[in-house]
PANU-604710 format. One record per residue (C-alpha): x, y, z; residue number from 0. Coordinates in nm, 4 decimals. Layout:
! PANU-604710
<atom><px>X</px><py>Y</py><pz>Z</pz><seq>NUM</seq></atom>
...
! end
This chain:
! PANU-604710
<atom><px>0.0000</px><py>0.0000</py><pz>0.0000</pz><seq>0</seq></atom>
<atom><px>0.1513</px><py>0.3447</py><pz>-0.0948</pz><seq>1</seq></atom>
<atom><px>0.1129</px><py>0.6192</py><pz>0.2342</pz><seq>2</seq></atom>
<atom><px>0.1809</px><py>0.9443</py><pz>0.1634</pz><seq>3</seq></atom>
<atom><px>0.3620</px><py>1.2110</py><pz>0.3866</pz><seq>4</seq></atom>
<atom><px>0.1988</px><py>1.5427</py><pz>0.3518</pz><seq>5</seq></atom>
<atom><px>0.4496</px><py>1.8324</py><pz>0.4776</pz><seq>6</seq></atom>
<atom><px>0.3074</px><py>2.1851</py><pz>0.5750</pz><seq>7</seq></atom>
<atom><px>0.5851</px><py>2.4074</py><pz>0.7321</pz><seq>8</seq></atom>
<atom><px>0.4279</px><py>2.7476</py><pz>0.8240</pz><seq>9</seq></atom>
<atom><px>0.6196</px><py>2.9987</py><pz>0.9377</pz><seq>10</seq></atom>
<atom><px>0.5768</px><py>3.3392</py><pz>1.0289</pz><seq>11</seq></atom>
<atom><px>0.9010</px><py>3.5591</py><pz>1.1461</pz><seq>12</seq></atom>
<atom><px>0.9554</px><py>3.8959</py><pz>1.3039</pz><seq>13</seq></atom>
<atom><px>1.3649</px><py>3.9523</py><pz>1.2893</pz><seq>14</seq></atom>
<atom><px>1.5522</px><py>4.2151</py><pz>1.4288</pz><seq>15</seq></atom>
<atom><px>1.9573</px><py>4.2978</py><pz>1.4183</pz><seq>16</seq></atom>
<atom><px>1.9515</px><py>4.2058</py><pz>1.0725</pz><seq>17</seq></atom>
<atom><px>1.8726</px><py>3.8367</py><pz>1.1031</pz><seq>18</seq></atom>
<atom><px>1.7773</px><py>3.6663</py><pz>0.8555</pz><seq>19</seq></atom>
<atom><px>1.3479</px><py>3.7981</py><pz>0.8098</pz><seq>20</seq></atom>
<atom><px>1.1253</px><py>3.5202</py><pz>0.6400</pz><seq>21</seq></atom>
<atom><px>0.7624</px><py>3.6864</py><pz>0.5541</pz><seq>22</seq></atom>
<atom><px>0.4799</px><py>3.4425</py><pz>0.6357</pz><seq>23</seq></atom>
<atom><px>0.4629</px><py>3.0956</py><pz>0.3690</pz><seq>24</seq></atom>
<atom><px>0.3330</px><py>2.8124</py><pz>0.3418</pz><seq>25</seq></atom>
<atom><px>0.4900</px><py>2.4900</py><pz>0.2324</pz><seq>26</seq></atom>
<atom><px>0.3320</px><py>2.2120</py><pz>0.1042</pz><seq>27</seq></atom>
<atom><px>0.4883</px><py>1.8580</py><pz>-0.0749</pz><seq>28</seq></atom>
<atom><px>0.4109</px><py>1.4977</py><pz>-0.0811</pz><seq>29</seq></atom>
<atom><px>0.6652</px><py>1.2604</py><pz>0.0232</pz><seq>30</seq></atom>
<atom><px>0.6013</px><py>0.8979</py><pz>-0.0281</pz><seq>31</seq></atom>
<atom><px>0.7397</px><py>0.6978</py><pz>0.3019</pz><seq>32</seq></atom>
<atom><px>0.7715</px><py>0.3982</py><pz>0.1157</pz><seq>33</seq></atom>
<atom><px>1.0410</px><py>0.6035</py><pz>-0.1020</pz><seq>34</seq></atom>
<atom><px>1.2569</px><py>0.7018</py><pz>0.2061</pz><seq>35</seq></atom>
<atom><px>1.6291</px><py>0.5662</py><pz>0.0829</pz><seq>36</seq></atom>
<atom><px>1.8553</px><py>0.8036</py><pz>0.2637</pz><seq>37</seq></atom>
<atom><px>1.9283</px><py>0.9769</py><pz>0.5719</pz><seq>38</seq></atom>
<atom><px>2.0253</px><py>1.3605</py><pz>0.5056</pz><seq>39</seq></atom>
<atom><px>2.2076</px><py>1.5754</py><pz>0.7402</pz><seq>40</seq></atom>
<atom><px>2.1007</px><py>1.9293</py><pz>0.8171</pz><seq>41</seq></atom>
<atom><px>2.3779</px><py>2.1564</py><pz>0.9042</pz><seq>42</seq></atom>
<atom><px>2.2097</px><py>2.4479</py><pz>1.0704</pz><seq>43</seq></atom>
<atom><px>2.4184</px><py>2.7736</py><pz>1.1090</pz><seq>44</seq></atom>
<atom><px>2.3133</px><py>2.9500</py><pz>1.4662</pz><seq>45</seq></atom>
<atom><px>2.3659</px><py>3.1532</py><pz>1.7519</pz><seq>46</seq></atom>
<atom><px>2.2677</px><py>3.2696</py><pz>2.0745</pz><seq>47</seq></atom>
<atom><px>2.2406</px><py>3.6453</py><pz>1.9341</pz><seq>48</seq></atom>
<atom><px>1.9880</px><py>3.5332</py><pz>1.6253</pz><seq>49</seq></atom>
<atom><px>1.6678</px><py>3.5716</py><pz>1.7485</pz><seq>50</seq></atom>
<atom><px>1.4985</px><py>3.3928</py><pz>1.4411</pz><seq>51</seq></atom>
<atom><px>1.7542</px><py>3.1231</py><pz>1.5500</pz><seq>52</seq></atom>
<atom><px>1.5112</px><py>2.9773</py><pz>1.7851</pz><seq>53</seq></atom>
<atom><px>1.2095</px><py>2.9512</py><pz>1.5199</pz><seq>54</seq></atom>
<atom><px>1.5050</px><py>2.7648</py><pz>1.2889</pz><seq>55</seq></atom>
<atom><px>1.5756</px><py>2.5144</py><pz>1.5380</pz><seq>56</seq></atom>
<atom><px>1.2008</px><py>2.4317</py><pz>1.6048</pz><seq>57</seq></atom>
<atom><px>1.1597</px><py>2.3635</py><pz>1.1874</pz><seq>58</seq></atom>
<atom><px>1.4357</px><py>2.1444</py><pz>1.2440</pz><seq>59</seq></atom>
<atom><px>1.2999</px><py>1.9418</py><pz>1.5086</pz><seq>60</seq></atom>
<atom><px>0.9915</px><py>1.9452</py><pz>1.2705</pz><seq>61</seq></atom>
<atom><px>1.1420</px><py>1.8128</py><pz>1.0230</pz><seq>62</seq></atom>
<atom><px>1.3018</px><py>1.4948</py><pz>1.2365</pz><seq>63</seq></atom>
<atom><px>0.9682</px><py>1.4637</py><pz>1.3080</pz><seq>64</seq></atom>
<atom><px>0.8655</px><py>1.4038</py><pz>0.9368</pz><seq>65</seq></atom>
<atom><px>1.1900</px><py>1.1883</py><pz>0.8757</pz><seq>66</seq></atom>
<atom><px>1.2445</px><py>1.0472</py><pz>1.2248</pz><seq>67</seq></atom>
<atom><px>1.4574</px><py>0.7745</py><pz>1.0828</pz><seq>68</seq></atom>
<atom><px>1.5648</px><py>0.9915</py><pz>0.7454</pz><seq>69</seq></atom>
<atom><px>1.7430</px><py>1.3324</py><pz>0.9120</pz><seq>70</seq></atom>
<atom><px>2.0047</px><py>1.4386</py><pz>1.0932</pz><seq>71</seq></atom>
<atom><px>2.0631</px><py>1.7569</py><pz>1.2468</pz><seq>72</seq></atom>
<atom><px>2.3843</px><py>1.9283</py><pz>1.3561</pz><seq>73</seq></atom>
<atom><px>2.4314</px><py>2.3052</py><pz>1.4798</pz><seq>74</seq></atom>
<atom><px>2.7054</px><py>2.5090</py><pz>1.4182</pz><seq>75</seq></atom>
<atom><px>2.8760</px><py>2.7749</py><pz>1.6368</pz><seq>76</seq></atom>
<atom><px>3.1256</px><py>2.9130</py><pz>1.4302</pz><seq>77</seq></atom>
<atom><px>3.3436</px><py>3.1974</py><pz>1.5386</pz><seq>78</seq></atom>
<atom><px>3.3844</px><py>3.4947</py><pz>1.3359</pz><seq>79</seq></atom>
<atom><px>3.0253</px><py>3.5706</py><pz>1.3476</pz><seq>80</seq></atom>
<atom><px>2.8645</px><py>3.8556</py><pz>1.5245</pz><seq>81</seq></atom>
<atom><px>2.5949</px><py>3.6165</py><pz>1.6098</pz><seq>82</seq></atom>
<atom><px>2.8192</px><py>3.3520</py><pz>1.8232</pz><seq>83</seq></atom>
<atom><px>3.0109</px><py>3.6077</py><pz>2.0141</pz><seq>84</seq></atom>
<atom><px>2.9836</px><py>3.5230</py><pz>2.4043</pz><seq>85</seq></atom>
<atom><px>2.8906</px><py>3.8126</py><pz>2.6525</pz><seq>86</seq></atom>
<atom><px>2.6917</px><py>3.8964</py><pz>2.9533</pz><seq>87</seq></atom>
<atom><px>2.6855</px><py>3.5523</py><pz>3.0744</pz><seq>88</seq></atom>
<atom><px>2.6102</px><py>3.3958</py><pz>2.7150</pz><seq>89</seq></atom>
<atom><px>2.7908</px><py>3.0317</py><pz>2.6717</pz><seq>90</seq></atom>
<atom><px>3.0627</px><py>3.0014</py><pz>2.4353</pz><seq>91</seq></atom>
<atom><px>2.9443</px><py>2.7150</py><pz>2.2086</pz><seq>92</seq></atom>
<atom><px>3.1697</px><py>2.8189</py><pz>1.9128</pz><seq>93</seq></atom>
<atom><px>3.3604</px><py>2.5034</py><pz>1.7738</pz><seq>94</seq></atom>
<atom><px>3.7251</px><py>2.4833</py><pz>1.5224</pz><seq>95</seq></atom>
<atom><px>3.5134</px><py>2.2662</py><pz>1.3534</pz><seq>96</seq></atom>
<atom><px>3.2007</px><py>2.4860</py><pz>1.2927</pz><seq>97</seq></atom>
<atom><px>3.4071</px><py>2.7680</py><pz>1.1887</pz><seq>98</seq></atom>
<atom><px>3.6082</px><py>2.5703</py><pz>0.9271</pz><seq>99</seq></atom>
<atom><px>3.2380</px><py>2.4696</py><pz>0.7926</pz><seq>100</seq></atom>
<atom><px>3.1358</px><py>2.8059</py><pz>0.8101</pz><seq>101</seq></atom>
<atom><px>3.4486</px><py>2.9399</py><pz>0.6209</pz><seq>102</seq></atom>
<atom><px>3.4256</px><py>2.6994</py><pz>0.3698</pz><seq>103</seq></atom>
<atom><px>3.0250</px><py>2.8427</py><pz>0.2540</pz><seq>104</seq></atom>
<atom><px>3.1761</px><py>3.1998</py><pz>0.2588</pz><seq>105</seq></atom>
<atom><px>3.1261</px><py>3.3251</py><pz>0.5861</pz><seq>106</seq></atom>
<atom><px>2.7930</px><py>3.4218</py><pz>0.4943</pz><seq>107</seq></atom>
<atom><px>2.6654</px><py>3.5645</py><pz>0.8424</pz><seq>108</seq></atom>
<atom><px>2.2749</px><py>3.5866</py><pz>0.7634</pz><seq>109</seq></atom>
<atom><px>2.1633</px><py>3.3691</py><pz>1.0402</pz><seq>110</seq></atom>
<atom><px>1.9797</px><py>3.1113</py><pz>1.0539</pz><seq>111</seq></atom>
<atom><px>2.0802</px><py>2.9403</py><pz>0.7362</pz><seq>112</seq></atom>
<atom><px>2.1339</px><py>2.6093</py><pz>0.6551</pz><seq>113</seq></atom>
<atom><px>2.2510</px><py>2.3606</py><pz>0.3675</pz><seq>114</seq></atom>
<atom><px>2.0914</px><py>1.9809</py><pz>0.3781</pz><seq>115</seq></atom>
<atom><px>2.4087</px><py>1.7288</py><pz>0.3055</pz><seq>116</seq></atom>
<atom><px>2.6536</px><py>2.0303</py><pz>0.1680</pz><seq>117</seq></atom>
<atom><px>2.4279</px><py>1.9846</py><pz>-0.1523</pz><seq>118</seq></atom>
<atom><px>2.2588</px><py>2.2758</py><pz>-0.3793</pz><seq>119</seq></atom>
<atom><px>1.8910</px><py>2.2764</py><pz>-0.3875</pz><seq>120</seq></atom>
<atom><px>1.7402</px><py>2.5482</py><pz>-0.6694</pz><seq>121</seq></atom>
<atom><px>2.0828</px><py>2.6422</py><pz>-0.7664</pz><seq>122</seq></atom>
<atom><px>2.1767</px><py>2.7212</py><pz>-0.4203</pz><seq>123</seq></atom>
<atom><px>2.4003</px><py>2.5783</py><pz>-0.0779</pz><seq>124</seq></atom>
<atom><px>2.3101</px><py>2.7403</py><pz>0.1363</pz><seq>125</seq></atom>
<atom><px>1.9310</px><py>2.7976</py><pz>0.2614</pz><seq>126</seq></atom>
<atom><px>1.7175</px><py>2.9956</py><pz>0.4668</pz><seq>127</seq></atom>
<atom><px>1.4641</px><py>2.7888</py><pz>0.6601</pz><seq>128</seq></atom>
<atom><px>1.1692</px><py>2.8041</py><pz>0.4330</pz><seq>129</seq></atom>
<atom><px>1.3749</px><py>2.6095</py><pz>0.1831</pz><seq>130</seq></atom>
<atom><px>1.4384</px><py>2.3020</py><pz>0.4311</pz><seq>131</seq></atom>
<atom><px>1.1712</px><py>2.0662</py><pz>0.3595</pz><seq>132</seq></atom>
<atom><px>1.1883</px><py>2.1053</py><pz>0.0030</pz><seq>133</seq></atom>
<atom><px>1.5432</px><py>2.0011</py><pz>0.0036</pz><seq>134</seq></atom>
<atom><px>1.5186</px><py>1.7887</py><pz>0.2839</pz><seq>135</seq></atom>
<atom><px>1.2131</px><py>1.6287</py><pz>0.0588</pz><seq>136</seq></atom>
<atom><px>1.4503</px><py>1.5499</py><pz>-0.2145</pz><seq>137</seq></atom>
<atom><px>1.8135</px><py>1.4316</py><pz>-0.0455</pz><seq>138</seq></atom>
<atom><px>1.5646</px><py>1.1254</py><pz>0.1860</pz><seq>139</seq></atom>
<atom><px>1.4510</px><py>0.9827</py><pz>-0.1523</pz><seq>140</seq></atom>
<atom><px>1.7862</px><py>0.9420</py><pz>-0.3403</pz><seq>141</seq></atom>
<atom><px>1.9603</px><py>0.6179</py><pz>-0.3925</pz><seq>142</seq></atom>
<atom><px>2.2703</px><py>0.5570</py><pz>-0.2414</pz><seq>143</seq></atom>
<atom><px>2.5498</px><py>0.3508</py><pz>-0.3162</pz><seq>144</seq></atom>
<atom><px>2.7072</px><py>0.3179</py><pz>0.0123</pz><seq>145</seq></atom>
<atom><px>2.5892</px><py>0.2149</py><pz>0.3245</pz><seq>146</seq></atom>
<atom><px>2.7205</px><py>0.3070</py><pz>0.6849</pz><seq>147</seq></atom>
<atom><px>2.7191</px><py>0.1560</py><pz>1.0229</pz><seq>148</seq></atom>
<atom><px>2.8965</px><py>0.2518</py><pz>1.3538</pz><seq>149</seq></atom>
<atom><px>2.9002</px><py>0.1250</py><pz>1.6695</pz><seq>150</seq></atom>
<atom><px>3.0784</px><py>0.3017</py><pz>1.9939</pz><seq>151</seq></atom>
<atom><px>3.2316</px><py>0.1619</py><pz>2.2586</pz><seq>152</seq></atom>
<atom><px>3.2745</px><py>0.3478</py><pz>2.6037</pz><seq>153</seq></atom>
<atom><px>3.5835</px><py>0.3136</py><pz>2.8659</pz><seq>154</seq></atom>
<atom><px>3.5290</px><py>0.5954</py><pz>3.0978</pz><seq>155</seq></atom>
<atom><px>3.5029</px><py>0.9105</py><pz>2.8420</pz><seq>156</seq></atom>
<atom><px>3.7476</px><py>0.7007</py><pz>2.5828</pz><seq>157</seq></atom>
<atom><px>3.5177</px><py>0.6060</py><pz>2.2612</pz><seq>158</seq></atom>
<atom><px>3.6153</px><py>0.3842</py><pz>2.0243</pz><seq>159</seq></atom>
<atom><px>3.4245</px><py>0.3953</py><pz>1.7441</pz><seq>160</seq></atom>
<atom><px>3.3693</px><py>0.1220</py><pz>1.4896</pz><seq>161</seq></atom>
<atom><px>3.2605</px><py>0.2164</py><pz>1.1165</pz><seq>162</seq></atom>
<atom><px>3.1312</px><py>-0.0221</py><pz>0.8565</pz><seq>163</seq></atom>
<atom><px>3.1387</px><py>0.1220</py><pz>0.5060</pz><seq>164</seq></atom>
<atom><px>2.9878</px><py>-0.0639</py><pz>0.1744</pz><seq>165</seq></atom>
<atom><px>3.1143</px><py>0.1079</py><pz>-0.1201</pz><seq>166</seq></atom>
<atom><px>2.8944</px><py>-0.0140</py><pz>-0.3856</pz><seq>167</seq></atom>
<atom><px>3.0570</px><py>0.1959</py><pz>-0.7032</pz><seq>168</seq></atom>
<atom><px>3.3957</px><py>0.2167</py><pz>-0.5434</pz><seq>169</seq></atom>
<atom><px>3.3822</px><py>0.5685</py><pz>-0.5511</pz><seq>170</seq></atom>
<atom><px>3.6613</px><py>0.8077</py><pz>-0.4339</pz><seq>171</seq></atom>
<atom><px>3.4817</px><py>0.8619</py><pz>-0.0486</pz><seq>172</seq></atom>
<atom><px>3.5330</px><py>1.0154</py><pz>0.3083</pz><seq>173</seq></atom>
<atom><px>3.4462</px><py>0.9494</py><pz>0.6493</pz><seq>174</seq></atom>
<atom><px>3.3767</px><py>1.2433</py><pz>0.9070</pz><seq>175</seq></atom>
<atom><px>3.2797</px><py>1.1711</py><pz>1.2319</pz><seq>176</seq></atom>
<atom><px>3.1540</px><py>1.4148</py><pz>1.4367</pz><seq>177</seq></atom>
<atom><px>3.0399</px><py>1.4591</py><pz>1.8518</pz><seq>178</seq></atom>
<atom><px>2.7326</px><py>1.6846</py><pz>1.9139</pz><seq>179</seq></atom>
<atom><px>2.5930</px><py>1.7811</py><pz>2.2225</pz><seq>180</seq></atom>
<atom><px>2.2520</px><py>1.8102</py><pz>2.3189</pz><seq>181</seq></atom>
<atom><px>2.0152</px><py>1.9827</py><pz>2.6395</pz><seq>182</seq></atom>
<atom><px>2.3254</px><py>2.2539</py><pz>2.7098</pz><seq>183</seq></atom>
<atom><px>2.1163</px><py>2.5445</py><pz>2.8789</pz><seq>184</seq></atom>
<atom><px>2.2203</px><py>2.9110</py><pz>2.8697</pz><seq>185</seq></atom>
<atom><px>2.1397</px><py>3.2465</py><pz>2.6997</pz><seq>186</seq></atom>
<atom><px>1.9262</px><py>3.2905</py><pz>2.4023</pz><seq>187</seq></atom>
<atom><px>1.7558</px><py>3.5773</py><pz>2.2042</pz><seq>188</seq></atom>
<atom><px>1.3880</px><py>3.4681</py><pz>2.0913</pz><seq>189</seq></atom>
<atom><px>1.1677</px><py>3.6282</py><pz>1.8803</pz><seq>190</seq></atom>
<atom><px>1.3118</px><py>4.0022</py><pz>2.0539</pz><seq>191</seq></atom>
<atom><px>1.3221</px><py>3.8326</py><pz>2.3985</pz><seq>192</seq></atom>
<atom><px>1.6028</px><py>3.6828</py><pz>2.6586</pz><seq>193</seq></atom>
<atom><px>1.5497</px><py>3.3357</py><pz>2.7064</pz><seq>194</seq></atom>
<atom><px>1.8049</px><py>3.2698</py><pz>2.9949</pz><seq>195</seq></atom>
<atom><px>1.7664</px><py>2.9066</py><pz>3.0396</pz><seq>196</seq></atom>
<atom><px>1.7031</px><py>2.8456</py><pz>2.6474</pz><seq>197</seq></atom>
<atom><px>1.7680</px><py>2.4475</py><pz>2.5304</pz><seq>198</seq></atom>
<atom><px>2.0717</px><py>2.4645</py><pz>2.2455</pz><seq>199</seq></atom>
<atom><px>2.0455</px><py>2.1161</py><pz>2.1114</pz><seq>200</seq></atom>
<atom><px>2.2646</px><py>1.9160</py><pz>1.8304</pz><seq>201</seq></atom>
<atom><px>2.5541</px><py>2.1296</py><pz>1.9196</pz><seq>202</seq></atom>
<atom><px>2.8607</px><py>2.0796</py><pz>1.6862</pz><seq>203</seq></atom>
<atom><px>3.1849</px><py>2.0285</py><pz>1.9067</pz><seq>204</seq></atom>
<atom><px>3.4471</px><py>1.8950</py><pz>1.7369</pz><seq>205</seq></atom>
<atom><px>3.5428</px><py>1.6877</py><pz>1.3861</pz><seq>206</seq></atom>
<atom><px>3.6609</px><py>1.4070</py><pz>1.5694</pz><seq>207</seq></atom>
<atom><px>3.9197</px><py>1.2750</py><pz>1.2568</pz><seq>208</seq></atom>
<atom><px>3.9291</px><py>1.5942</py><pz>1.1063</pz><seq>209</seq></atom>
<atom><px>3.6787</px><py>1.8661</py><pz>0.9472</pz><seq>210</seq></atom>
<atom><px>3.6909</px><py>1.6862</py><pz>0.5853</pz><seq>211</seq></atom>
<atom><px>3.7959</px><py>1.3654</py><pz>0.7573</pz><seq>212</seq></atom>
<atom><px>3.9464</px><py>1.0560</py><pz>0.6297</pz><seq>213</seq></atom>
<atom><px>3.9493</px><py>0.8815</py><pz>0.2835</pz><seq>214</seq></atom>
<atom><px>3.8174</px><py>0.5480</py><pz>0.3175</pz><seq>215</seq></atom>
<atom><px>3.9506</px><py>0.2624</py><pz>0.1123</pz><seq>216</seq></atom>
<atom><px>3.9105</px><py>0.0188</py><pz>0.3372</pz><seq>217</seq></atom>
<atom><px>3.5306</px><py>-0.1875</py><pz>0.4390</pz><seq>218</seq></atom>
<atom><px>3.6302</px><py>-0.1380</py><pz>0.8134</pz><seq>219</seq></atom>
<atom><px>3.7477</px><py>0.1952</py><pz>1.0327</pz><seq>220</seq></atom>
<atom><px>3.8734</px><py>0.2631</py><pz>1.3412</pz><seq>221</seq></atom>
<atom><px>3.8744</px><py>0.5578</py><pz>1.5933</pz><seq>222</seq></atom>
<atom><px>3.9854</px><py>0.5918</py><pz>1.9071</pz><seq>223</seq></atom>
<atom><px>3.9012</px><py>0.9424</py><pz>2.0828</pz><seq>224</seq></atom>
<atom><px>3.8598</px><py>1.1072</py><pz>2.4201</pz><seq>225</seq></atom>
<atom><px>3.5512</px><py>1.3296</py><pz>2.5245</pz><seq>226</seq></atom>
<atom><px>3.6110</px><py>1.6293</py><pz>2.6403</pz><seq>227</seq></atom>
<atom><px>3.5481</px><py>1.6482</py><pz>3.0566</pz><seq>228</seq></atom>
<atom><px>3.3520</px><py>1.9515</py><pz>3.0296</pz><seq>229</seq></atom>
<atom><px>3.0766</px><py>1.7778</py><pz>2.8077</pz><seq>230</seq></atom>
<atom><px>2.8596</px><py>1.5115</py><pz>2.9037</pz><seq>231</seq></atom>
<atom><px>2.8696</px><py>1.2105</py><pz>2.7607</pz><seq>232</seq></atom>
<atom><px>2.4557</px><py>1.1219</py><pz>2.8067</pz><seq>233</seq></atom>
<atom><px>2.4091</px><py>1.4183</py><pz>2.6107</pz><seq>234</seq></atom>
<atom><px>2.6439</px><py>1.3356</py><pz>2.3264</pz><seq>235</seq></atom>
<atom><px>2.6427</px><py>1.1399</py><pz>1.9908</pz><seq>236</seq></atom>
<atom><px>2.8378</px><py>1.0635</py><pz>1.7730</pz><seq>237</seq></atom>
<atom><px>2.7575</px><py>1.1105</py><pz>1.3657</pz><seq>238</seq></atom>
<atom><px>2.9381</px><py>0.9496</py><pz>1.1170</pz><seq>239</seq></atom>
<atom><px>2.9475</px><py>1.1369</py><pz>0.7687</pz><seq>240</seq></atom>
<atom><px>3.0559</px><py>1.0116</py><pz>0.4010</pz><seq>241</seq></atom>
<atom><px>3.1048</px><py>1.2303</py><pz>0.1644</pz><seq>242</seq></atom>
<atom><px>3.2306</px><py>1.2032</py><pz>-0.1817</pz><seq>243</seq></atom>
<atom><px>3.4714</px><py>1.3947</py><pz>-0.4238</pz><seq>244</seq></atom>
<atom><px>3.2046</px><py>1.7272</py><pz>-0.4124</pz><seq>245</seq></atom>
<atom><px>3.1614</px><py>1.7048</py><pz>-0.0650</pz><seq>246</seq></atom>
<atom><px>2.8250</px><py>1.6164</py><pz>-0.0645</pz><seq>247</seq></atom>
<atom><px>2.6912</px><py>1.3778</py><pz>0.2105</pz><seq>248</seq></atom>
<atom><px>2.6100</px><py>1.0269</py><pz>0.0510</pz><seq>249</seq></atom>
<atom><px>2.5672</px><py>0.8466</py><pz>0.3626</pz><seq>250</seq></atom>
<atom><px>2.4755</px><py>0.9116</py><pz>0.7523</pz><seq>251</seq></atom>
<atom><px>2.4576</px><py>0.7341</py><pz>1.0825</pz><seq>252</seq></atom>
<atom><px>2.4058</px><py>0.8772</py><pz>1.4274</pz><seq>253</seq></atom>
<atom><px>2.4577</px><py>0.6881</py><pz>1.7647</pz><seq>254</seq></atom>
<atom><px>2.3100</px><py>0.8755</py><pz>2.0802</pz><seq>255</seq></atom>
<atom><px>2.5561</px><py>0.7918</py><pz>2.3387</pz><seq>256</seq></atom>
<atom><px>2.3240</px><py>0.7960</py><pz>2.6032</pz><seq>257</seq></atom>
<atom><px>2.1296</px><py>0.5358</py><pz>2.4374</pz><seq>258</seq></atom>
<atom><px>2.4183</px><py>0.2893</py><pz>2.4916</pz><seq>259</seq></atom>
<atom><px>2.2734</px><py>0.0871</py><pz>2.8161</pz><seq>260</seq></atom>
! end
């Protein structure tokens, strides 16, 4: 039987300190489930001074809803932007890694703004929020030639983490992995007010084997890393990432690592 996944996405922003300002839209597509292939990554570009950042984050966490099995989400802190600078109390949730992904799209400091698996949708890398489904719609039903699995293994905060990679087309791949961190509380403009105890989930904090990471030649990968002591491990997960020649994602897995009891 074919079931059909209808998507509205409604949003209606009121931006200030020239963040990004998205007039009220509606969205609608149809997504068949029984076409869901691939699991896309959102990289969402944020910060504690974007007060539209919020509204971003909550289309993301729409969106997993719609593709609870199909998307990823990571946000990025970069520095350089006017938008992640820490003060009056603010965490500092700025990342190396963020800011190398944030230099590589230009620097382009109109937060929120976002790119699903590094790949263009209408022409177009990066994307304001509006333009997430849509391209969300299209990366989950794309055939993929490679499949990933990871599994994680925890001695005190030491990870070792175990990849599994089928290359199909033996094409000329990478693996990133990547920590996040999730349910870190602290400072956050919303829609022109203060939250002070605001929920910054997904939060990028380091390329574990690098920012592009490592080619992969190989059916089996090893990496051996240890968490930082100011994060908690509960919170964390680990992502793994392939991308090919055009640095485009072509394969995802995520492993919560407080799911690991």
């Amino acid at each position: 039987m074919i079931k059909y996944f209808k998507i509205l996405v409604l949003a209606t922003v009121f931006g200030v300190f020239g963040c990004d300002k998205i007039p009220e839209n509606e969205r609608l597509s149809g997504v068949n489930l029984d076409d869901l292939k691939k699991v896309a990554v959102l990289l969402d570009f944020t910060g504690w001074k974007c007060t539209n950042c919020p509204q971003a984050a909550q289309e993301a966490h729409r969106l997993q809803g719609f593709f609870p099995q199909n998307l990823i989400v990571v946000s990025l802190h970069p520095y350089g932007s006017y938008w992640t600078e820490p003060s009056g109390g603010a965490l500092d949730l700025r990342s190396d890694a963020a800011t190398a992904y944030f230099d590589f799209f230009g620097k382009e400091d109109k937060f929120p703004i976002g790119t699903i698996d590094m790949a263009k949708y209408e022409g177009k890398l990066l994307l304001d929020r509006e333009k997430w489904s849509g391209a969300t719609a299209k990366r989950v039903v794309l055939e993929t030639n490679v499949n990933l699995e990871i599994a994680c293994s925890l001695d005190e905060r030491n990870v070792t983490i175990d990849a599994e990679i089928n290359n199909k087309k033996n094409e000329n791949l990478s693996l990133i992995l990547w920590l996040t961190e999730s349910k870190i509380y602290g400072k956050q403009f919303n829609n022109g007010i203060t939250d002070e105890n605001y929920e910054h989930n997904h939060v990028l904090r380091t390329a574990i084997n690098g920012v592009w990471g490592e080619s992969i030649s190989e059916k089996n990968y090893t990496k051996e890393y240890t968490i930082n002591e100011n994060w908690n491990i509960d919170n964390c997960s680990i992502i793994g990432v392939i991308i090919n020649a055009e640095k485009e994602i072509v394969a995802a897995k995520e492993l919560k690592l407080g799911d690991r009891n």
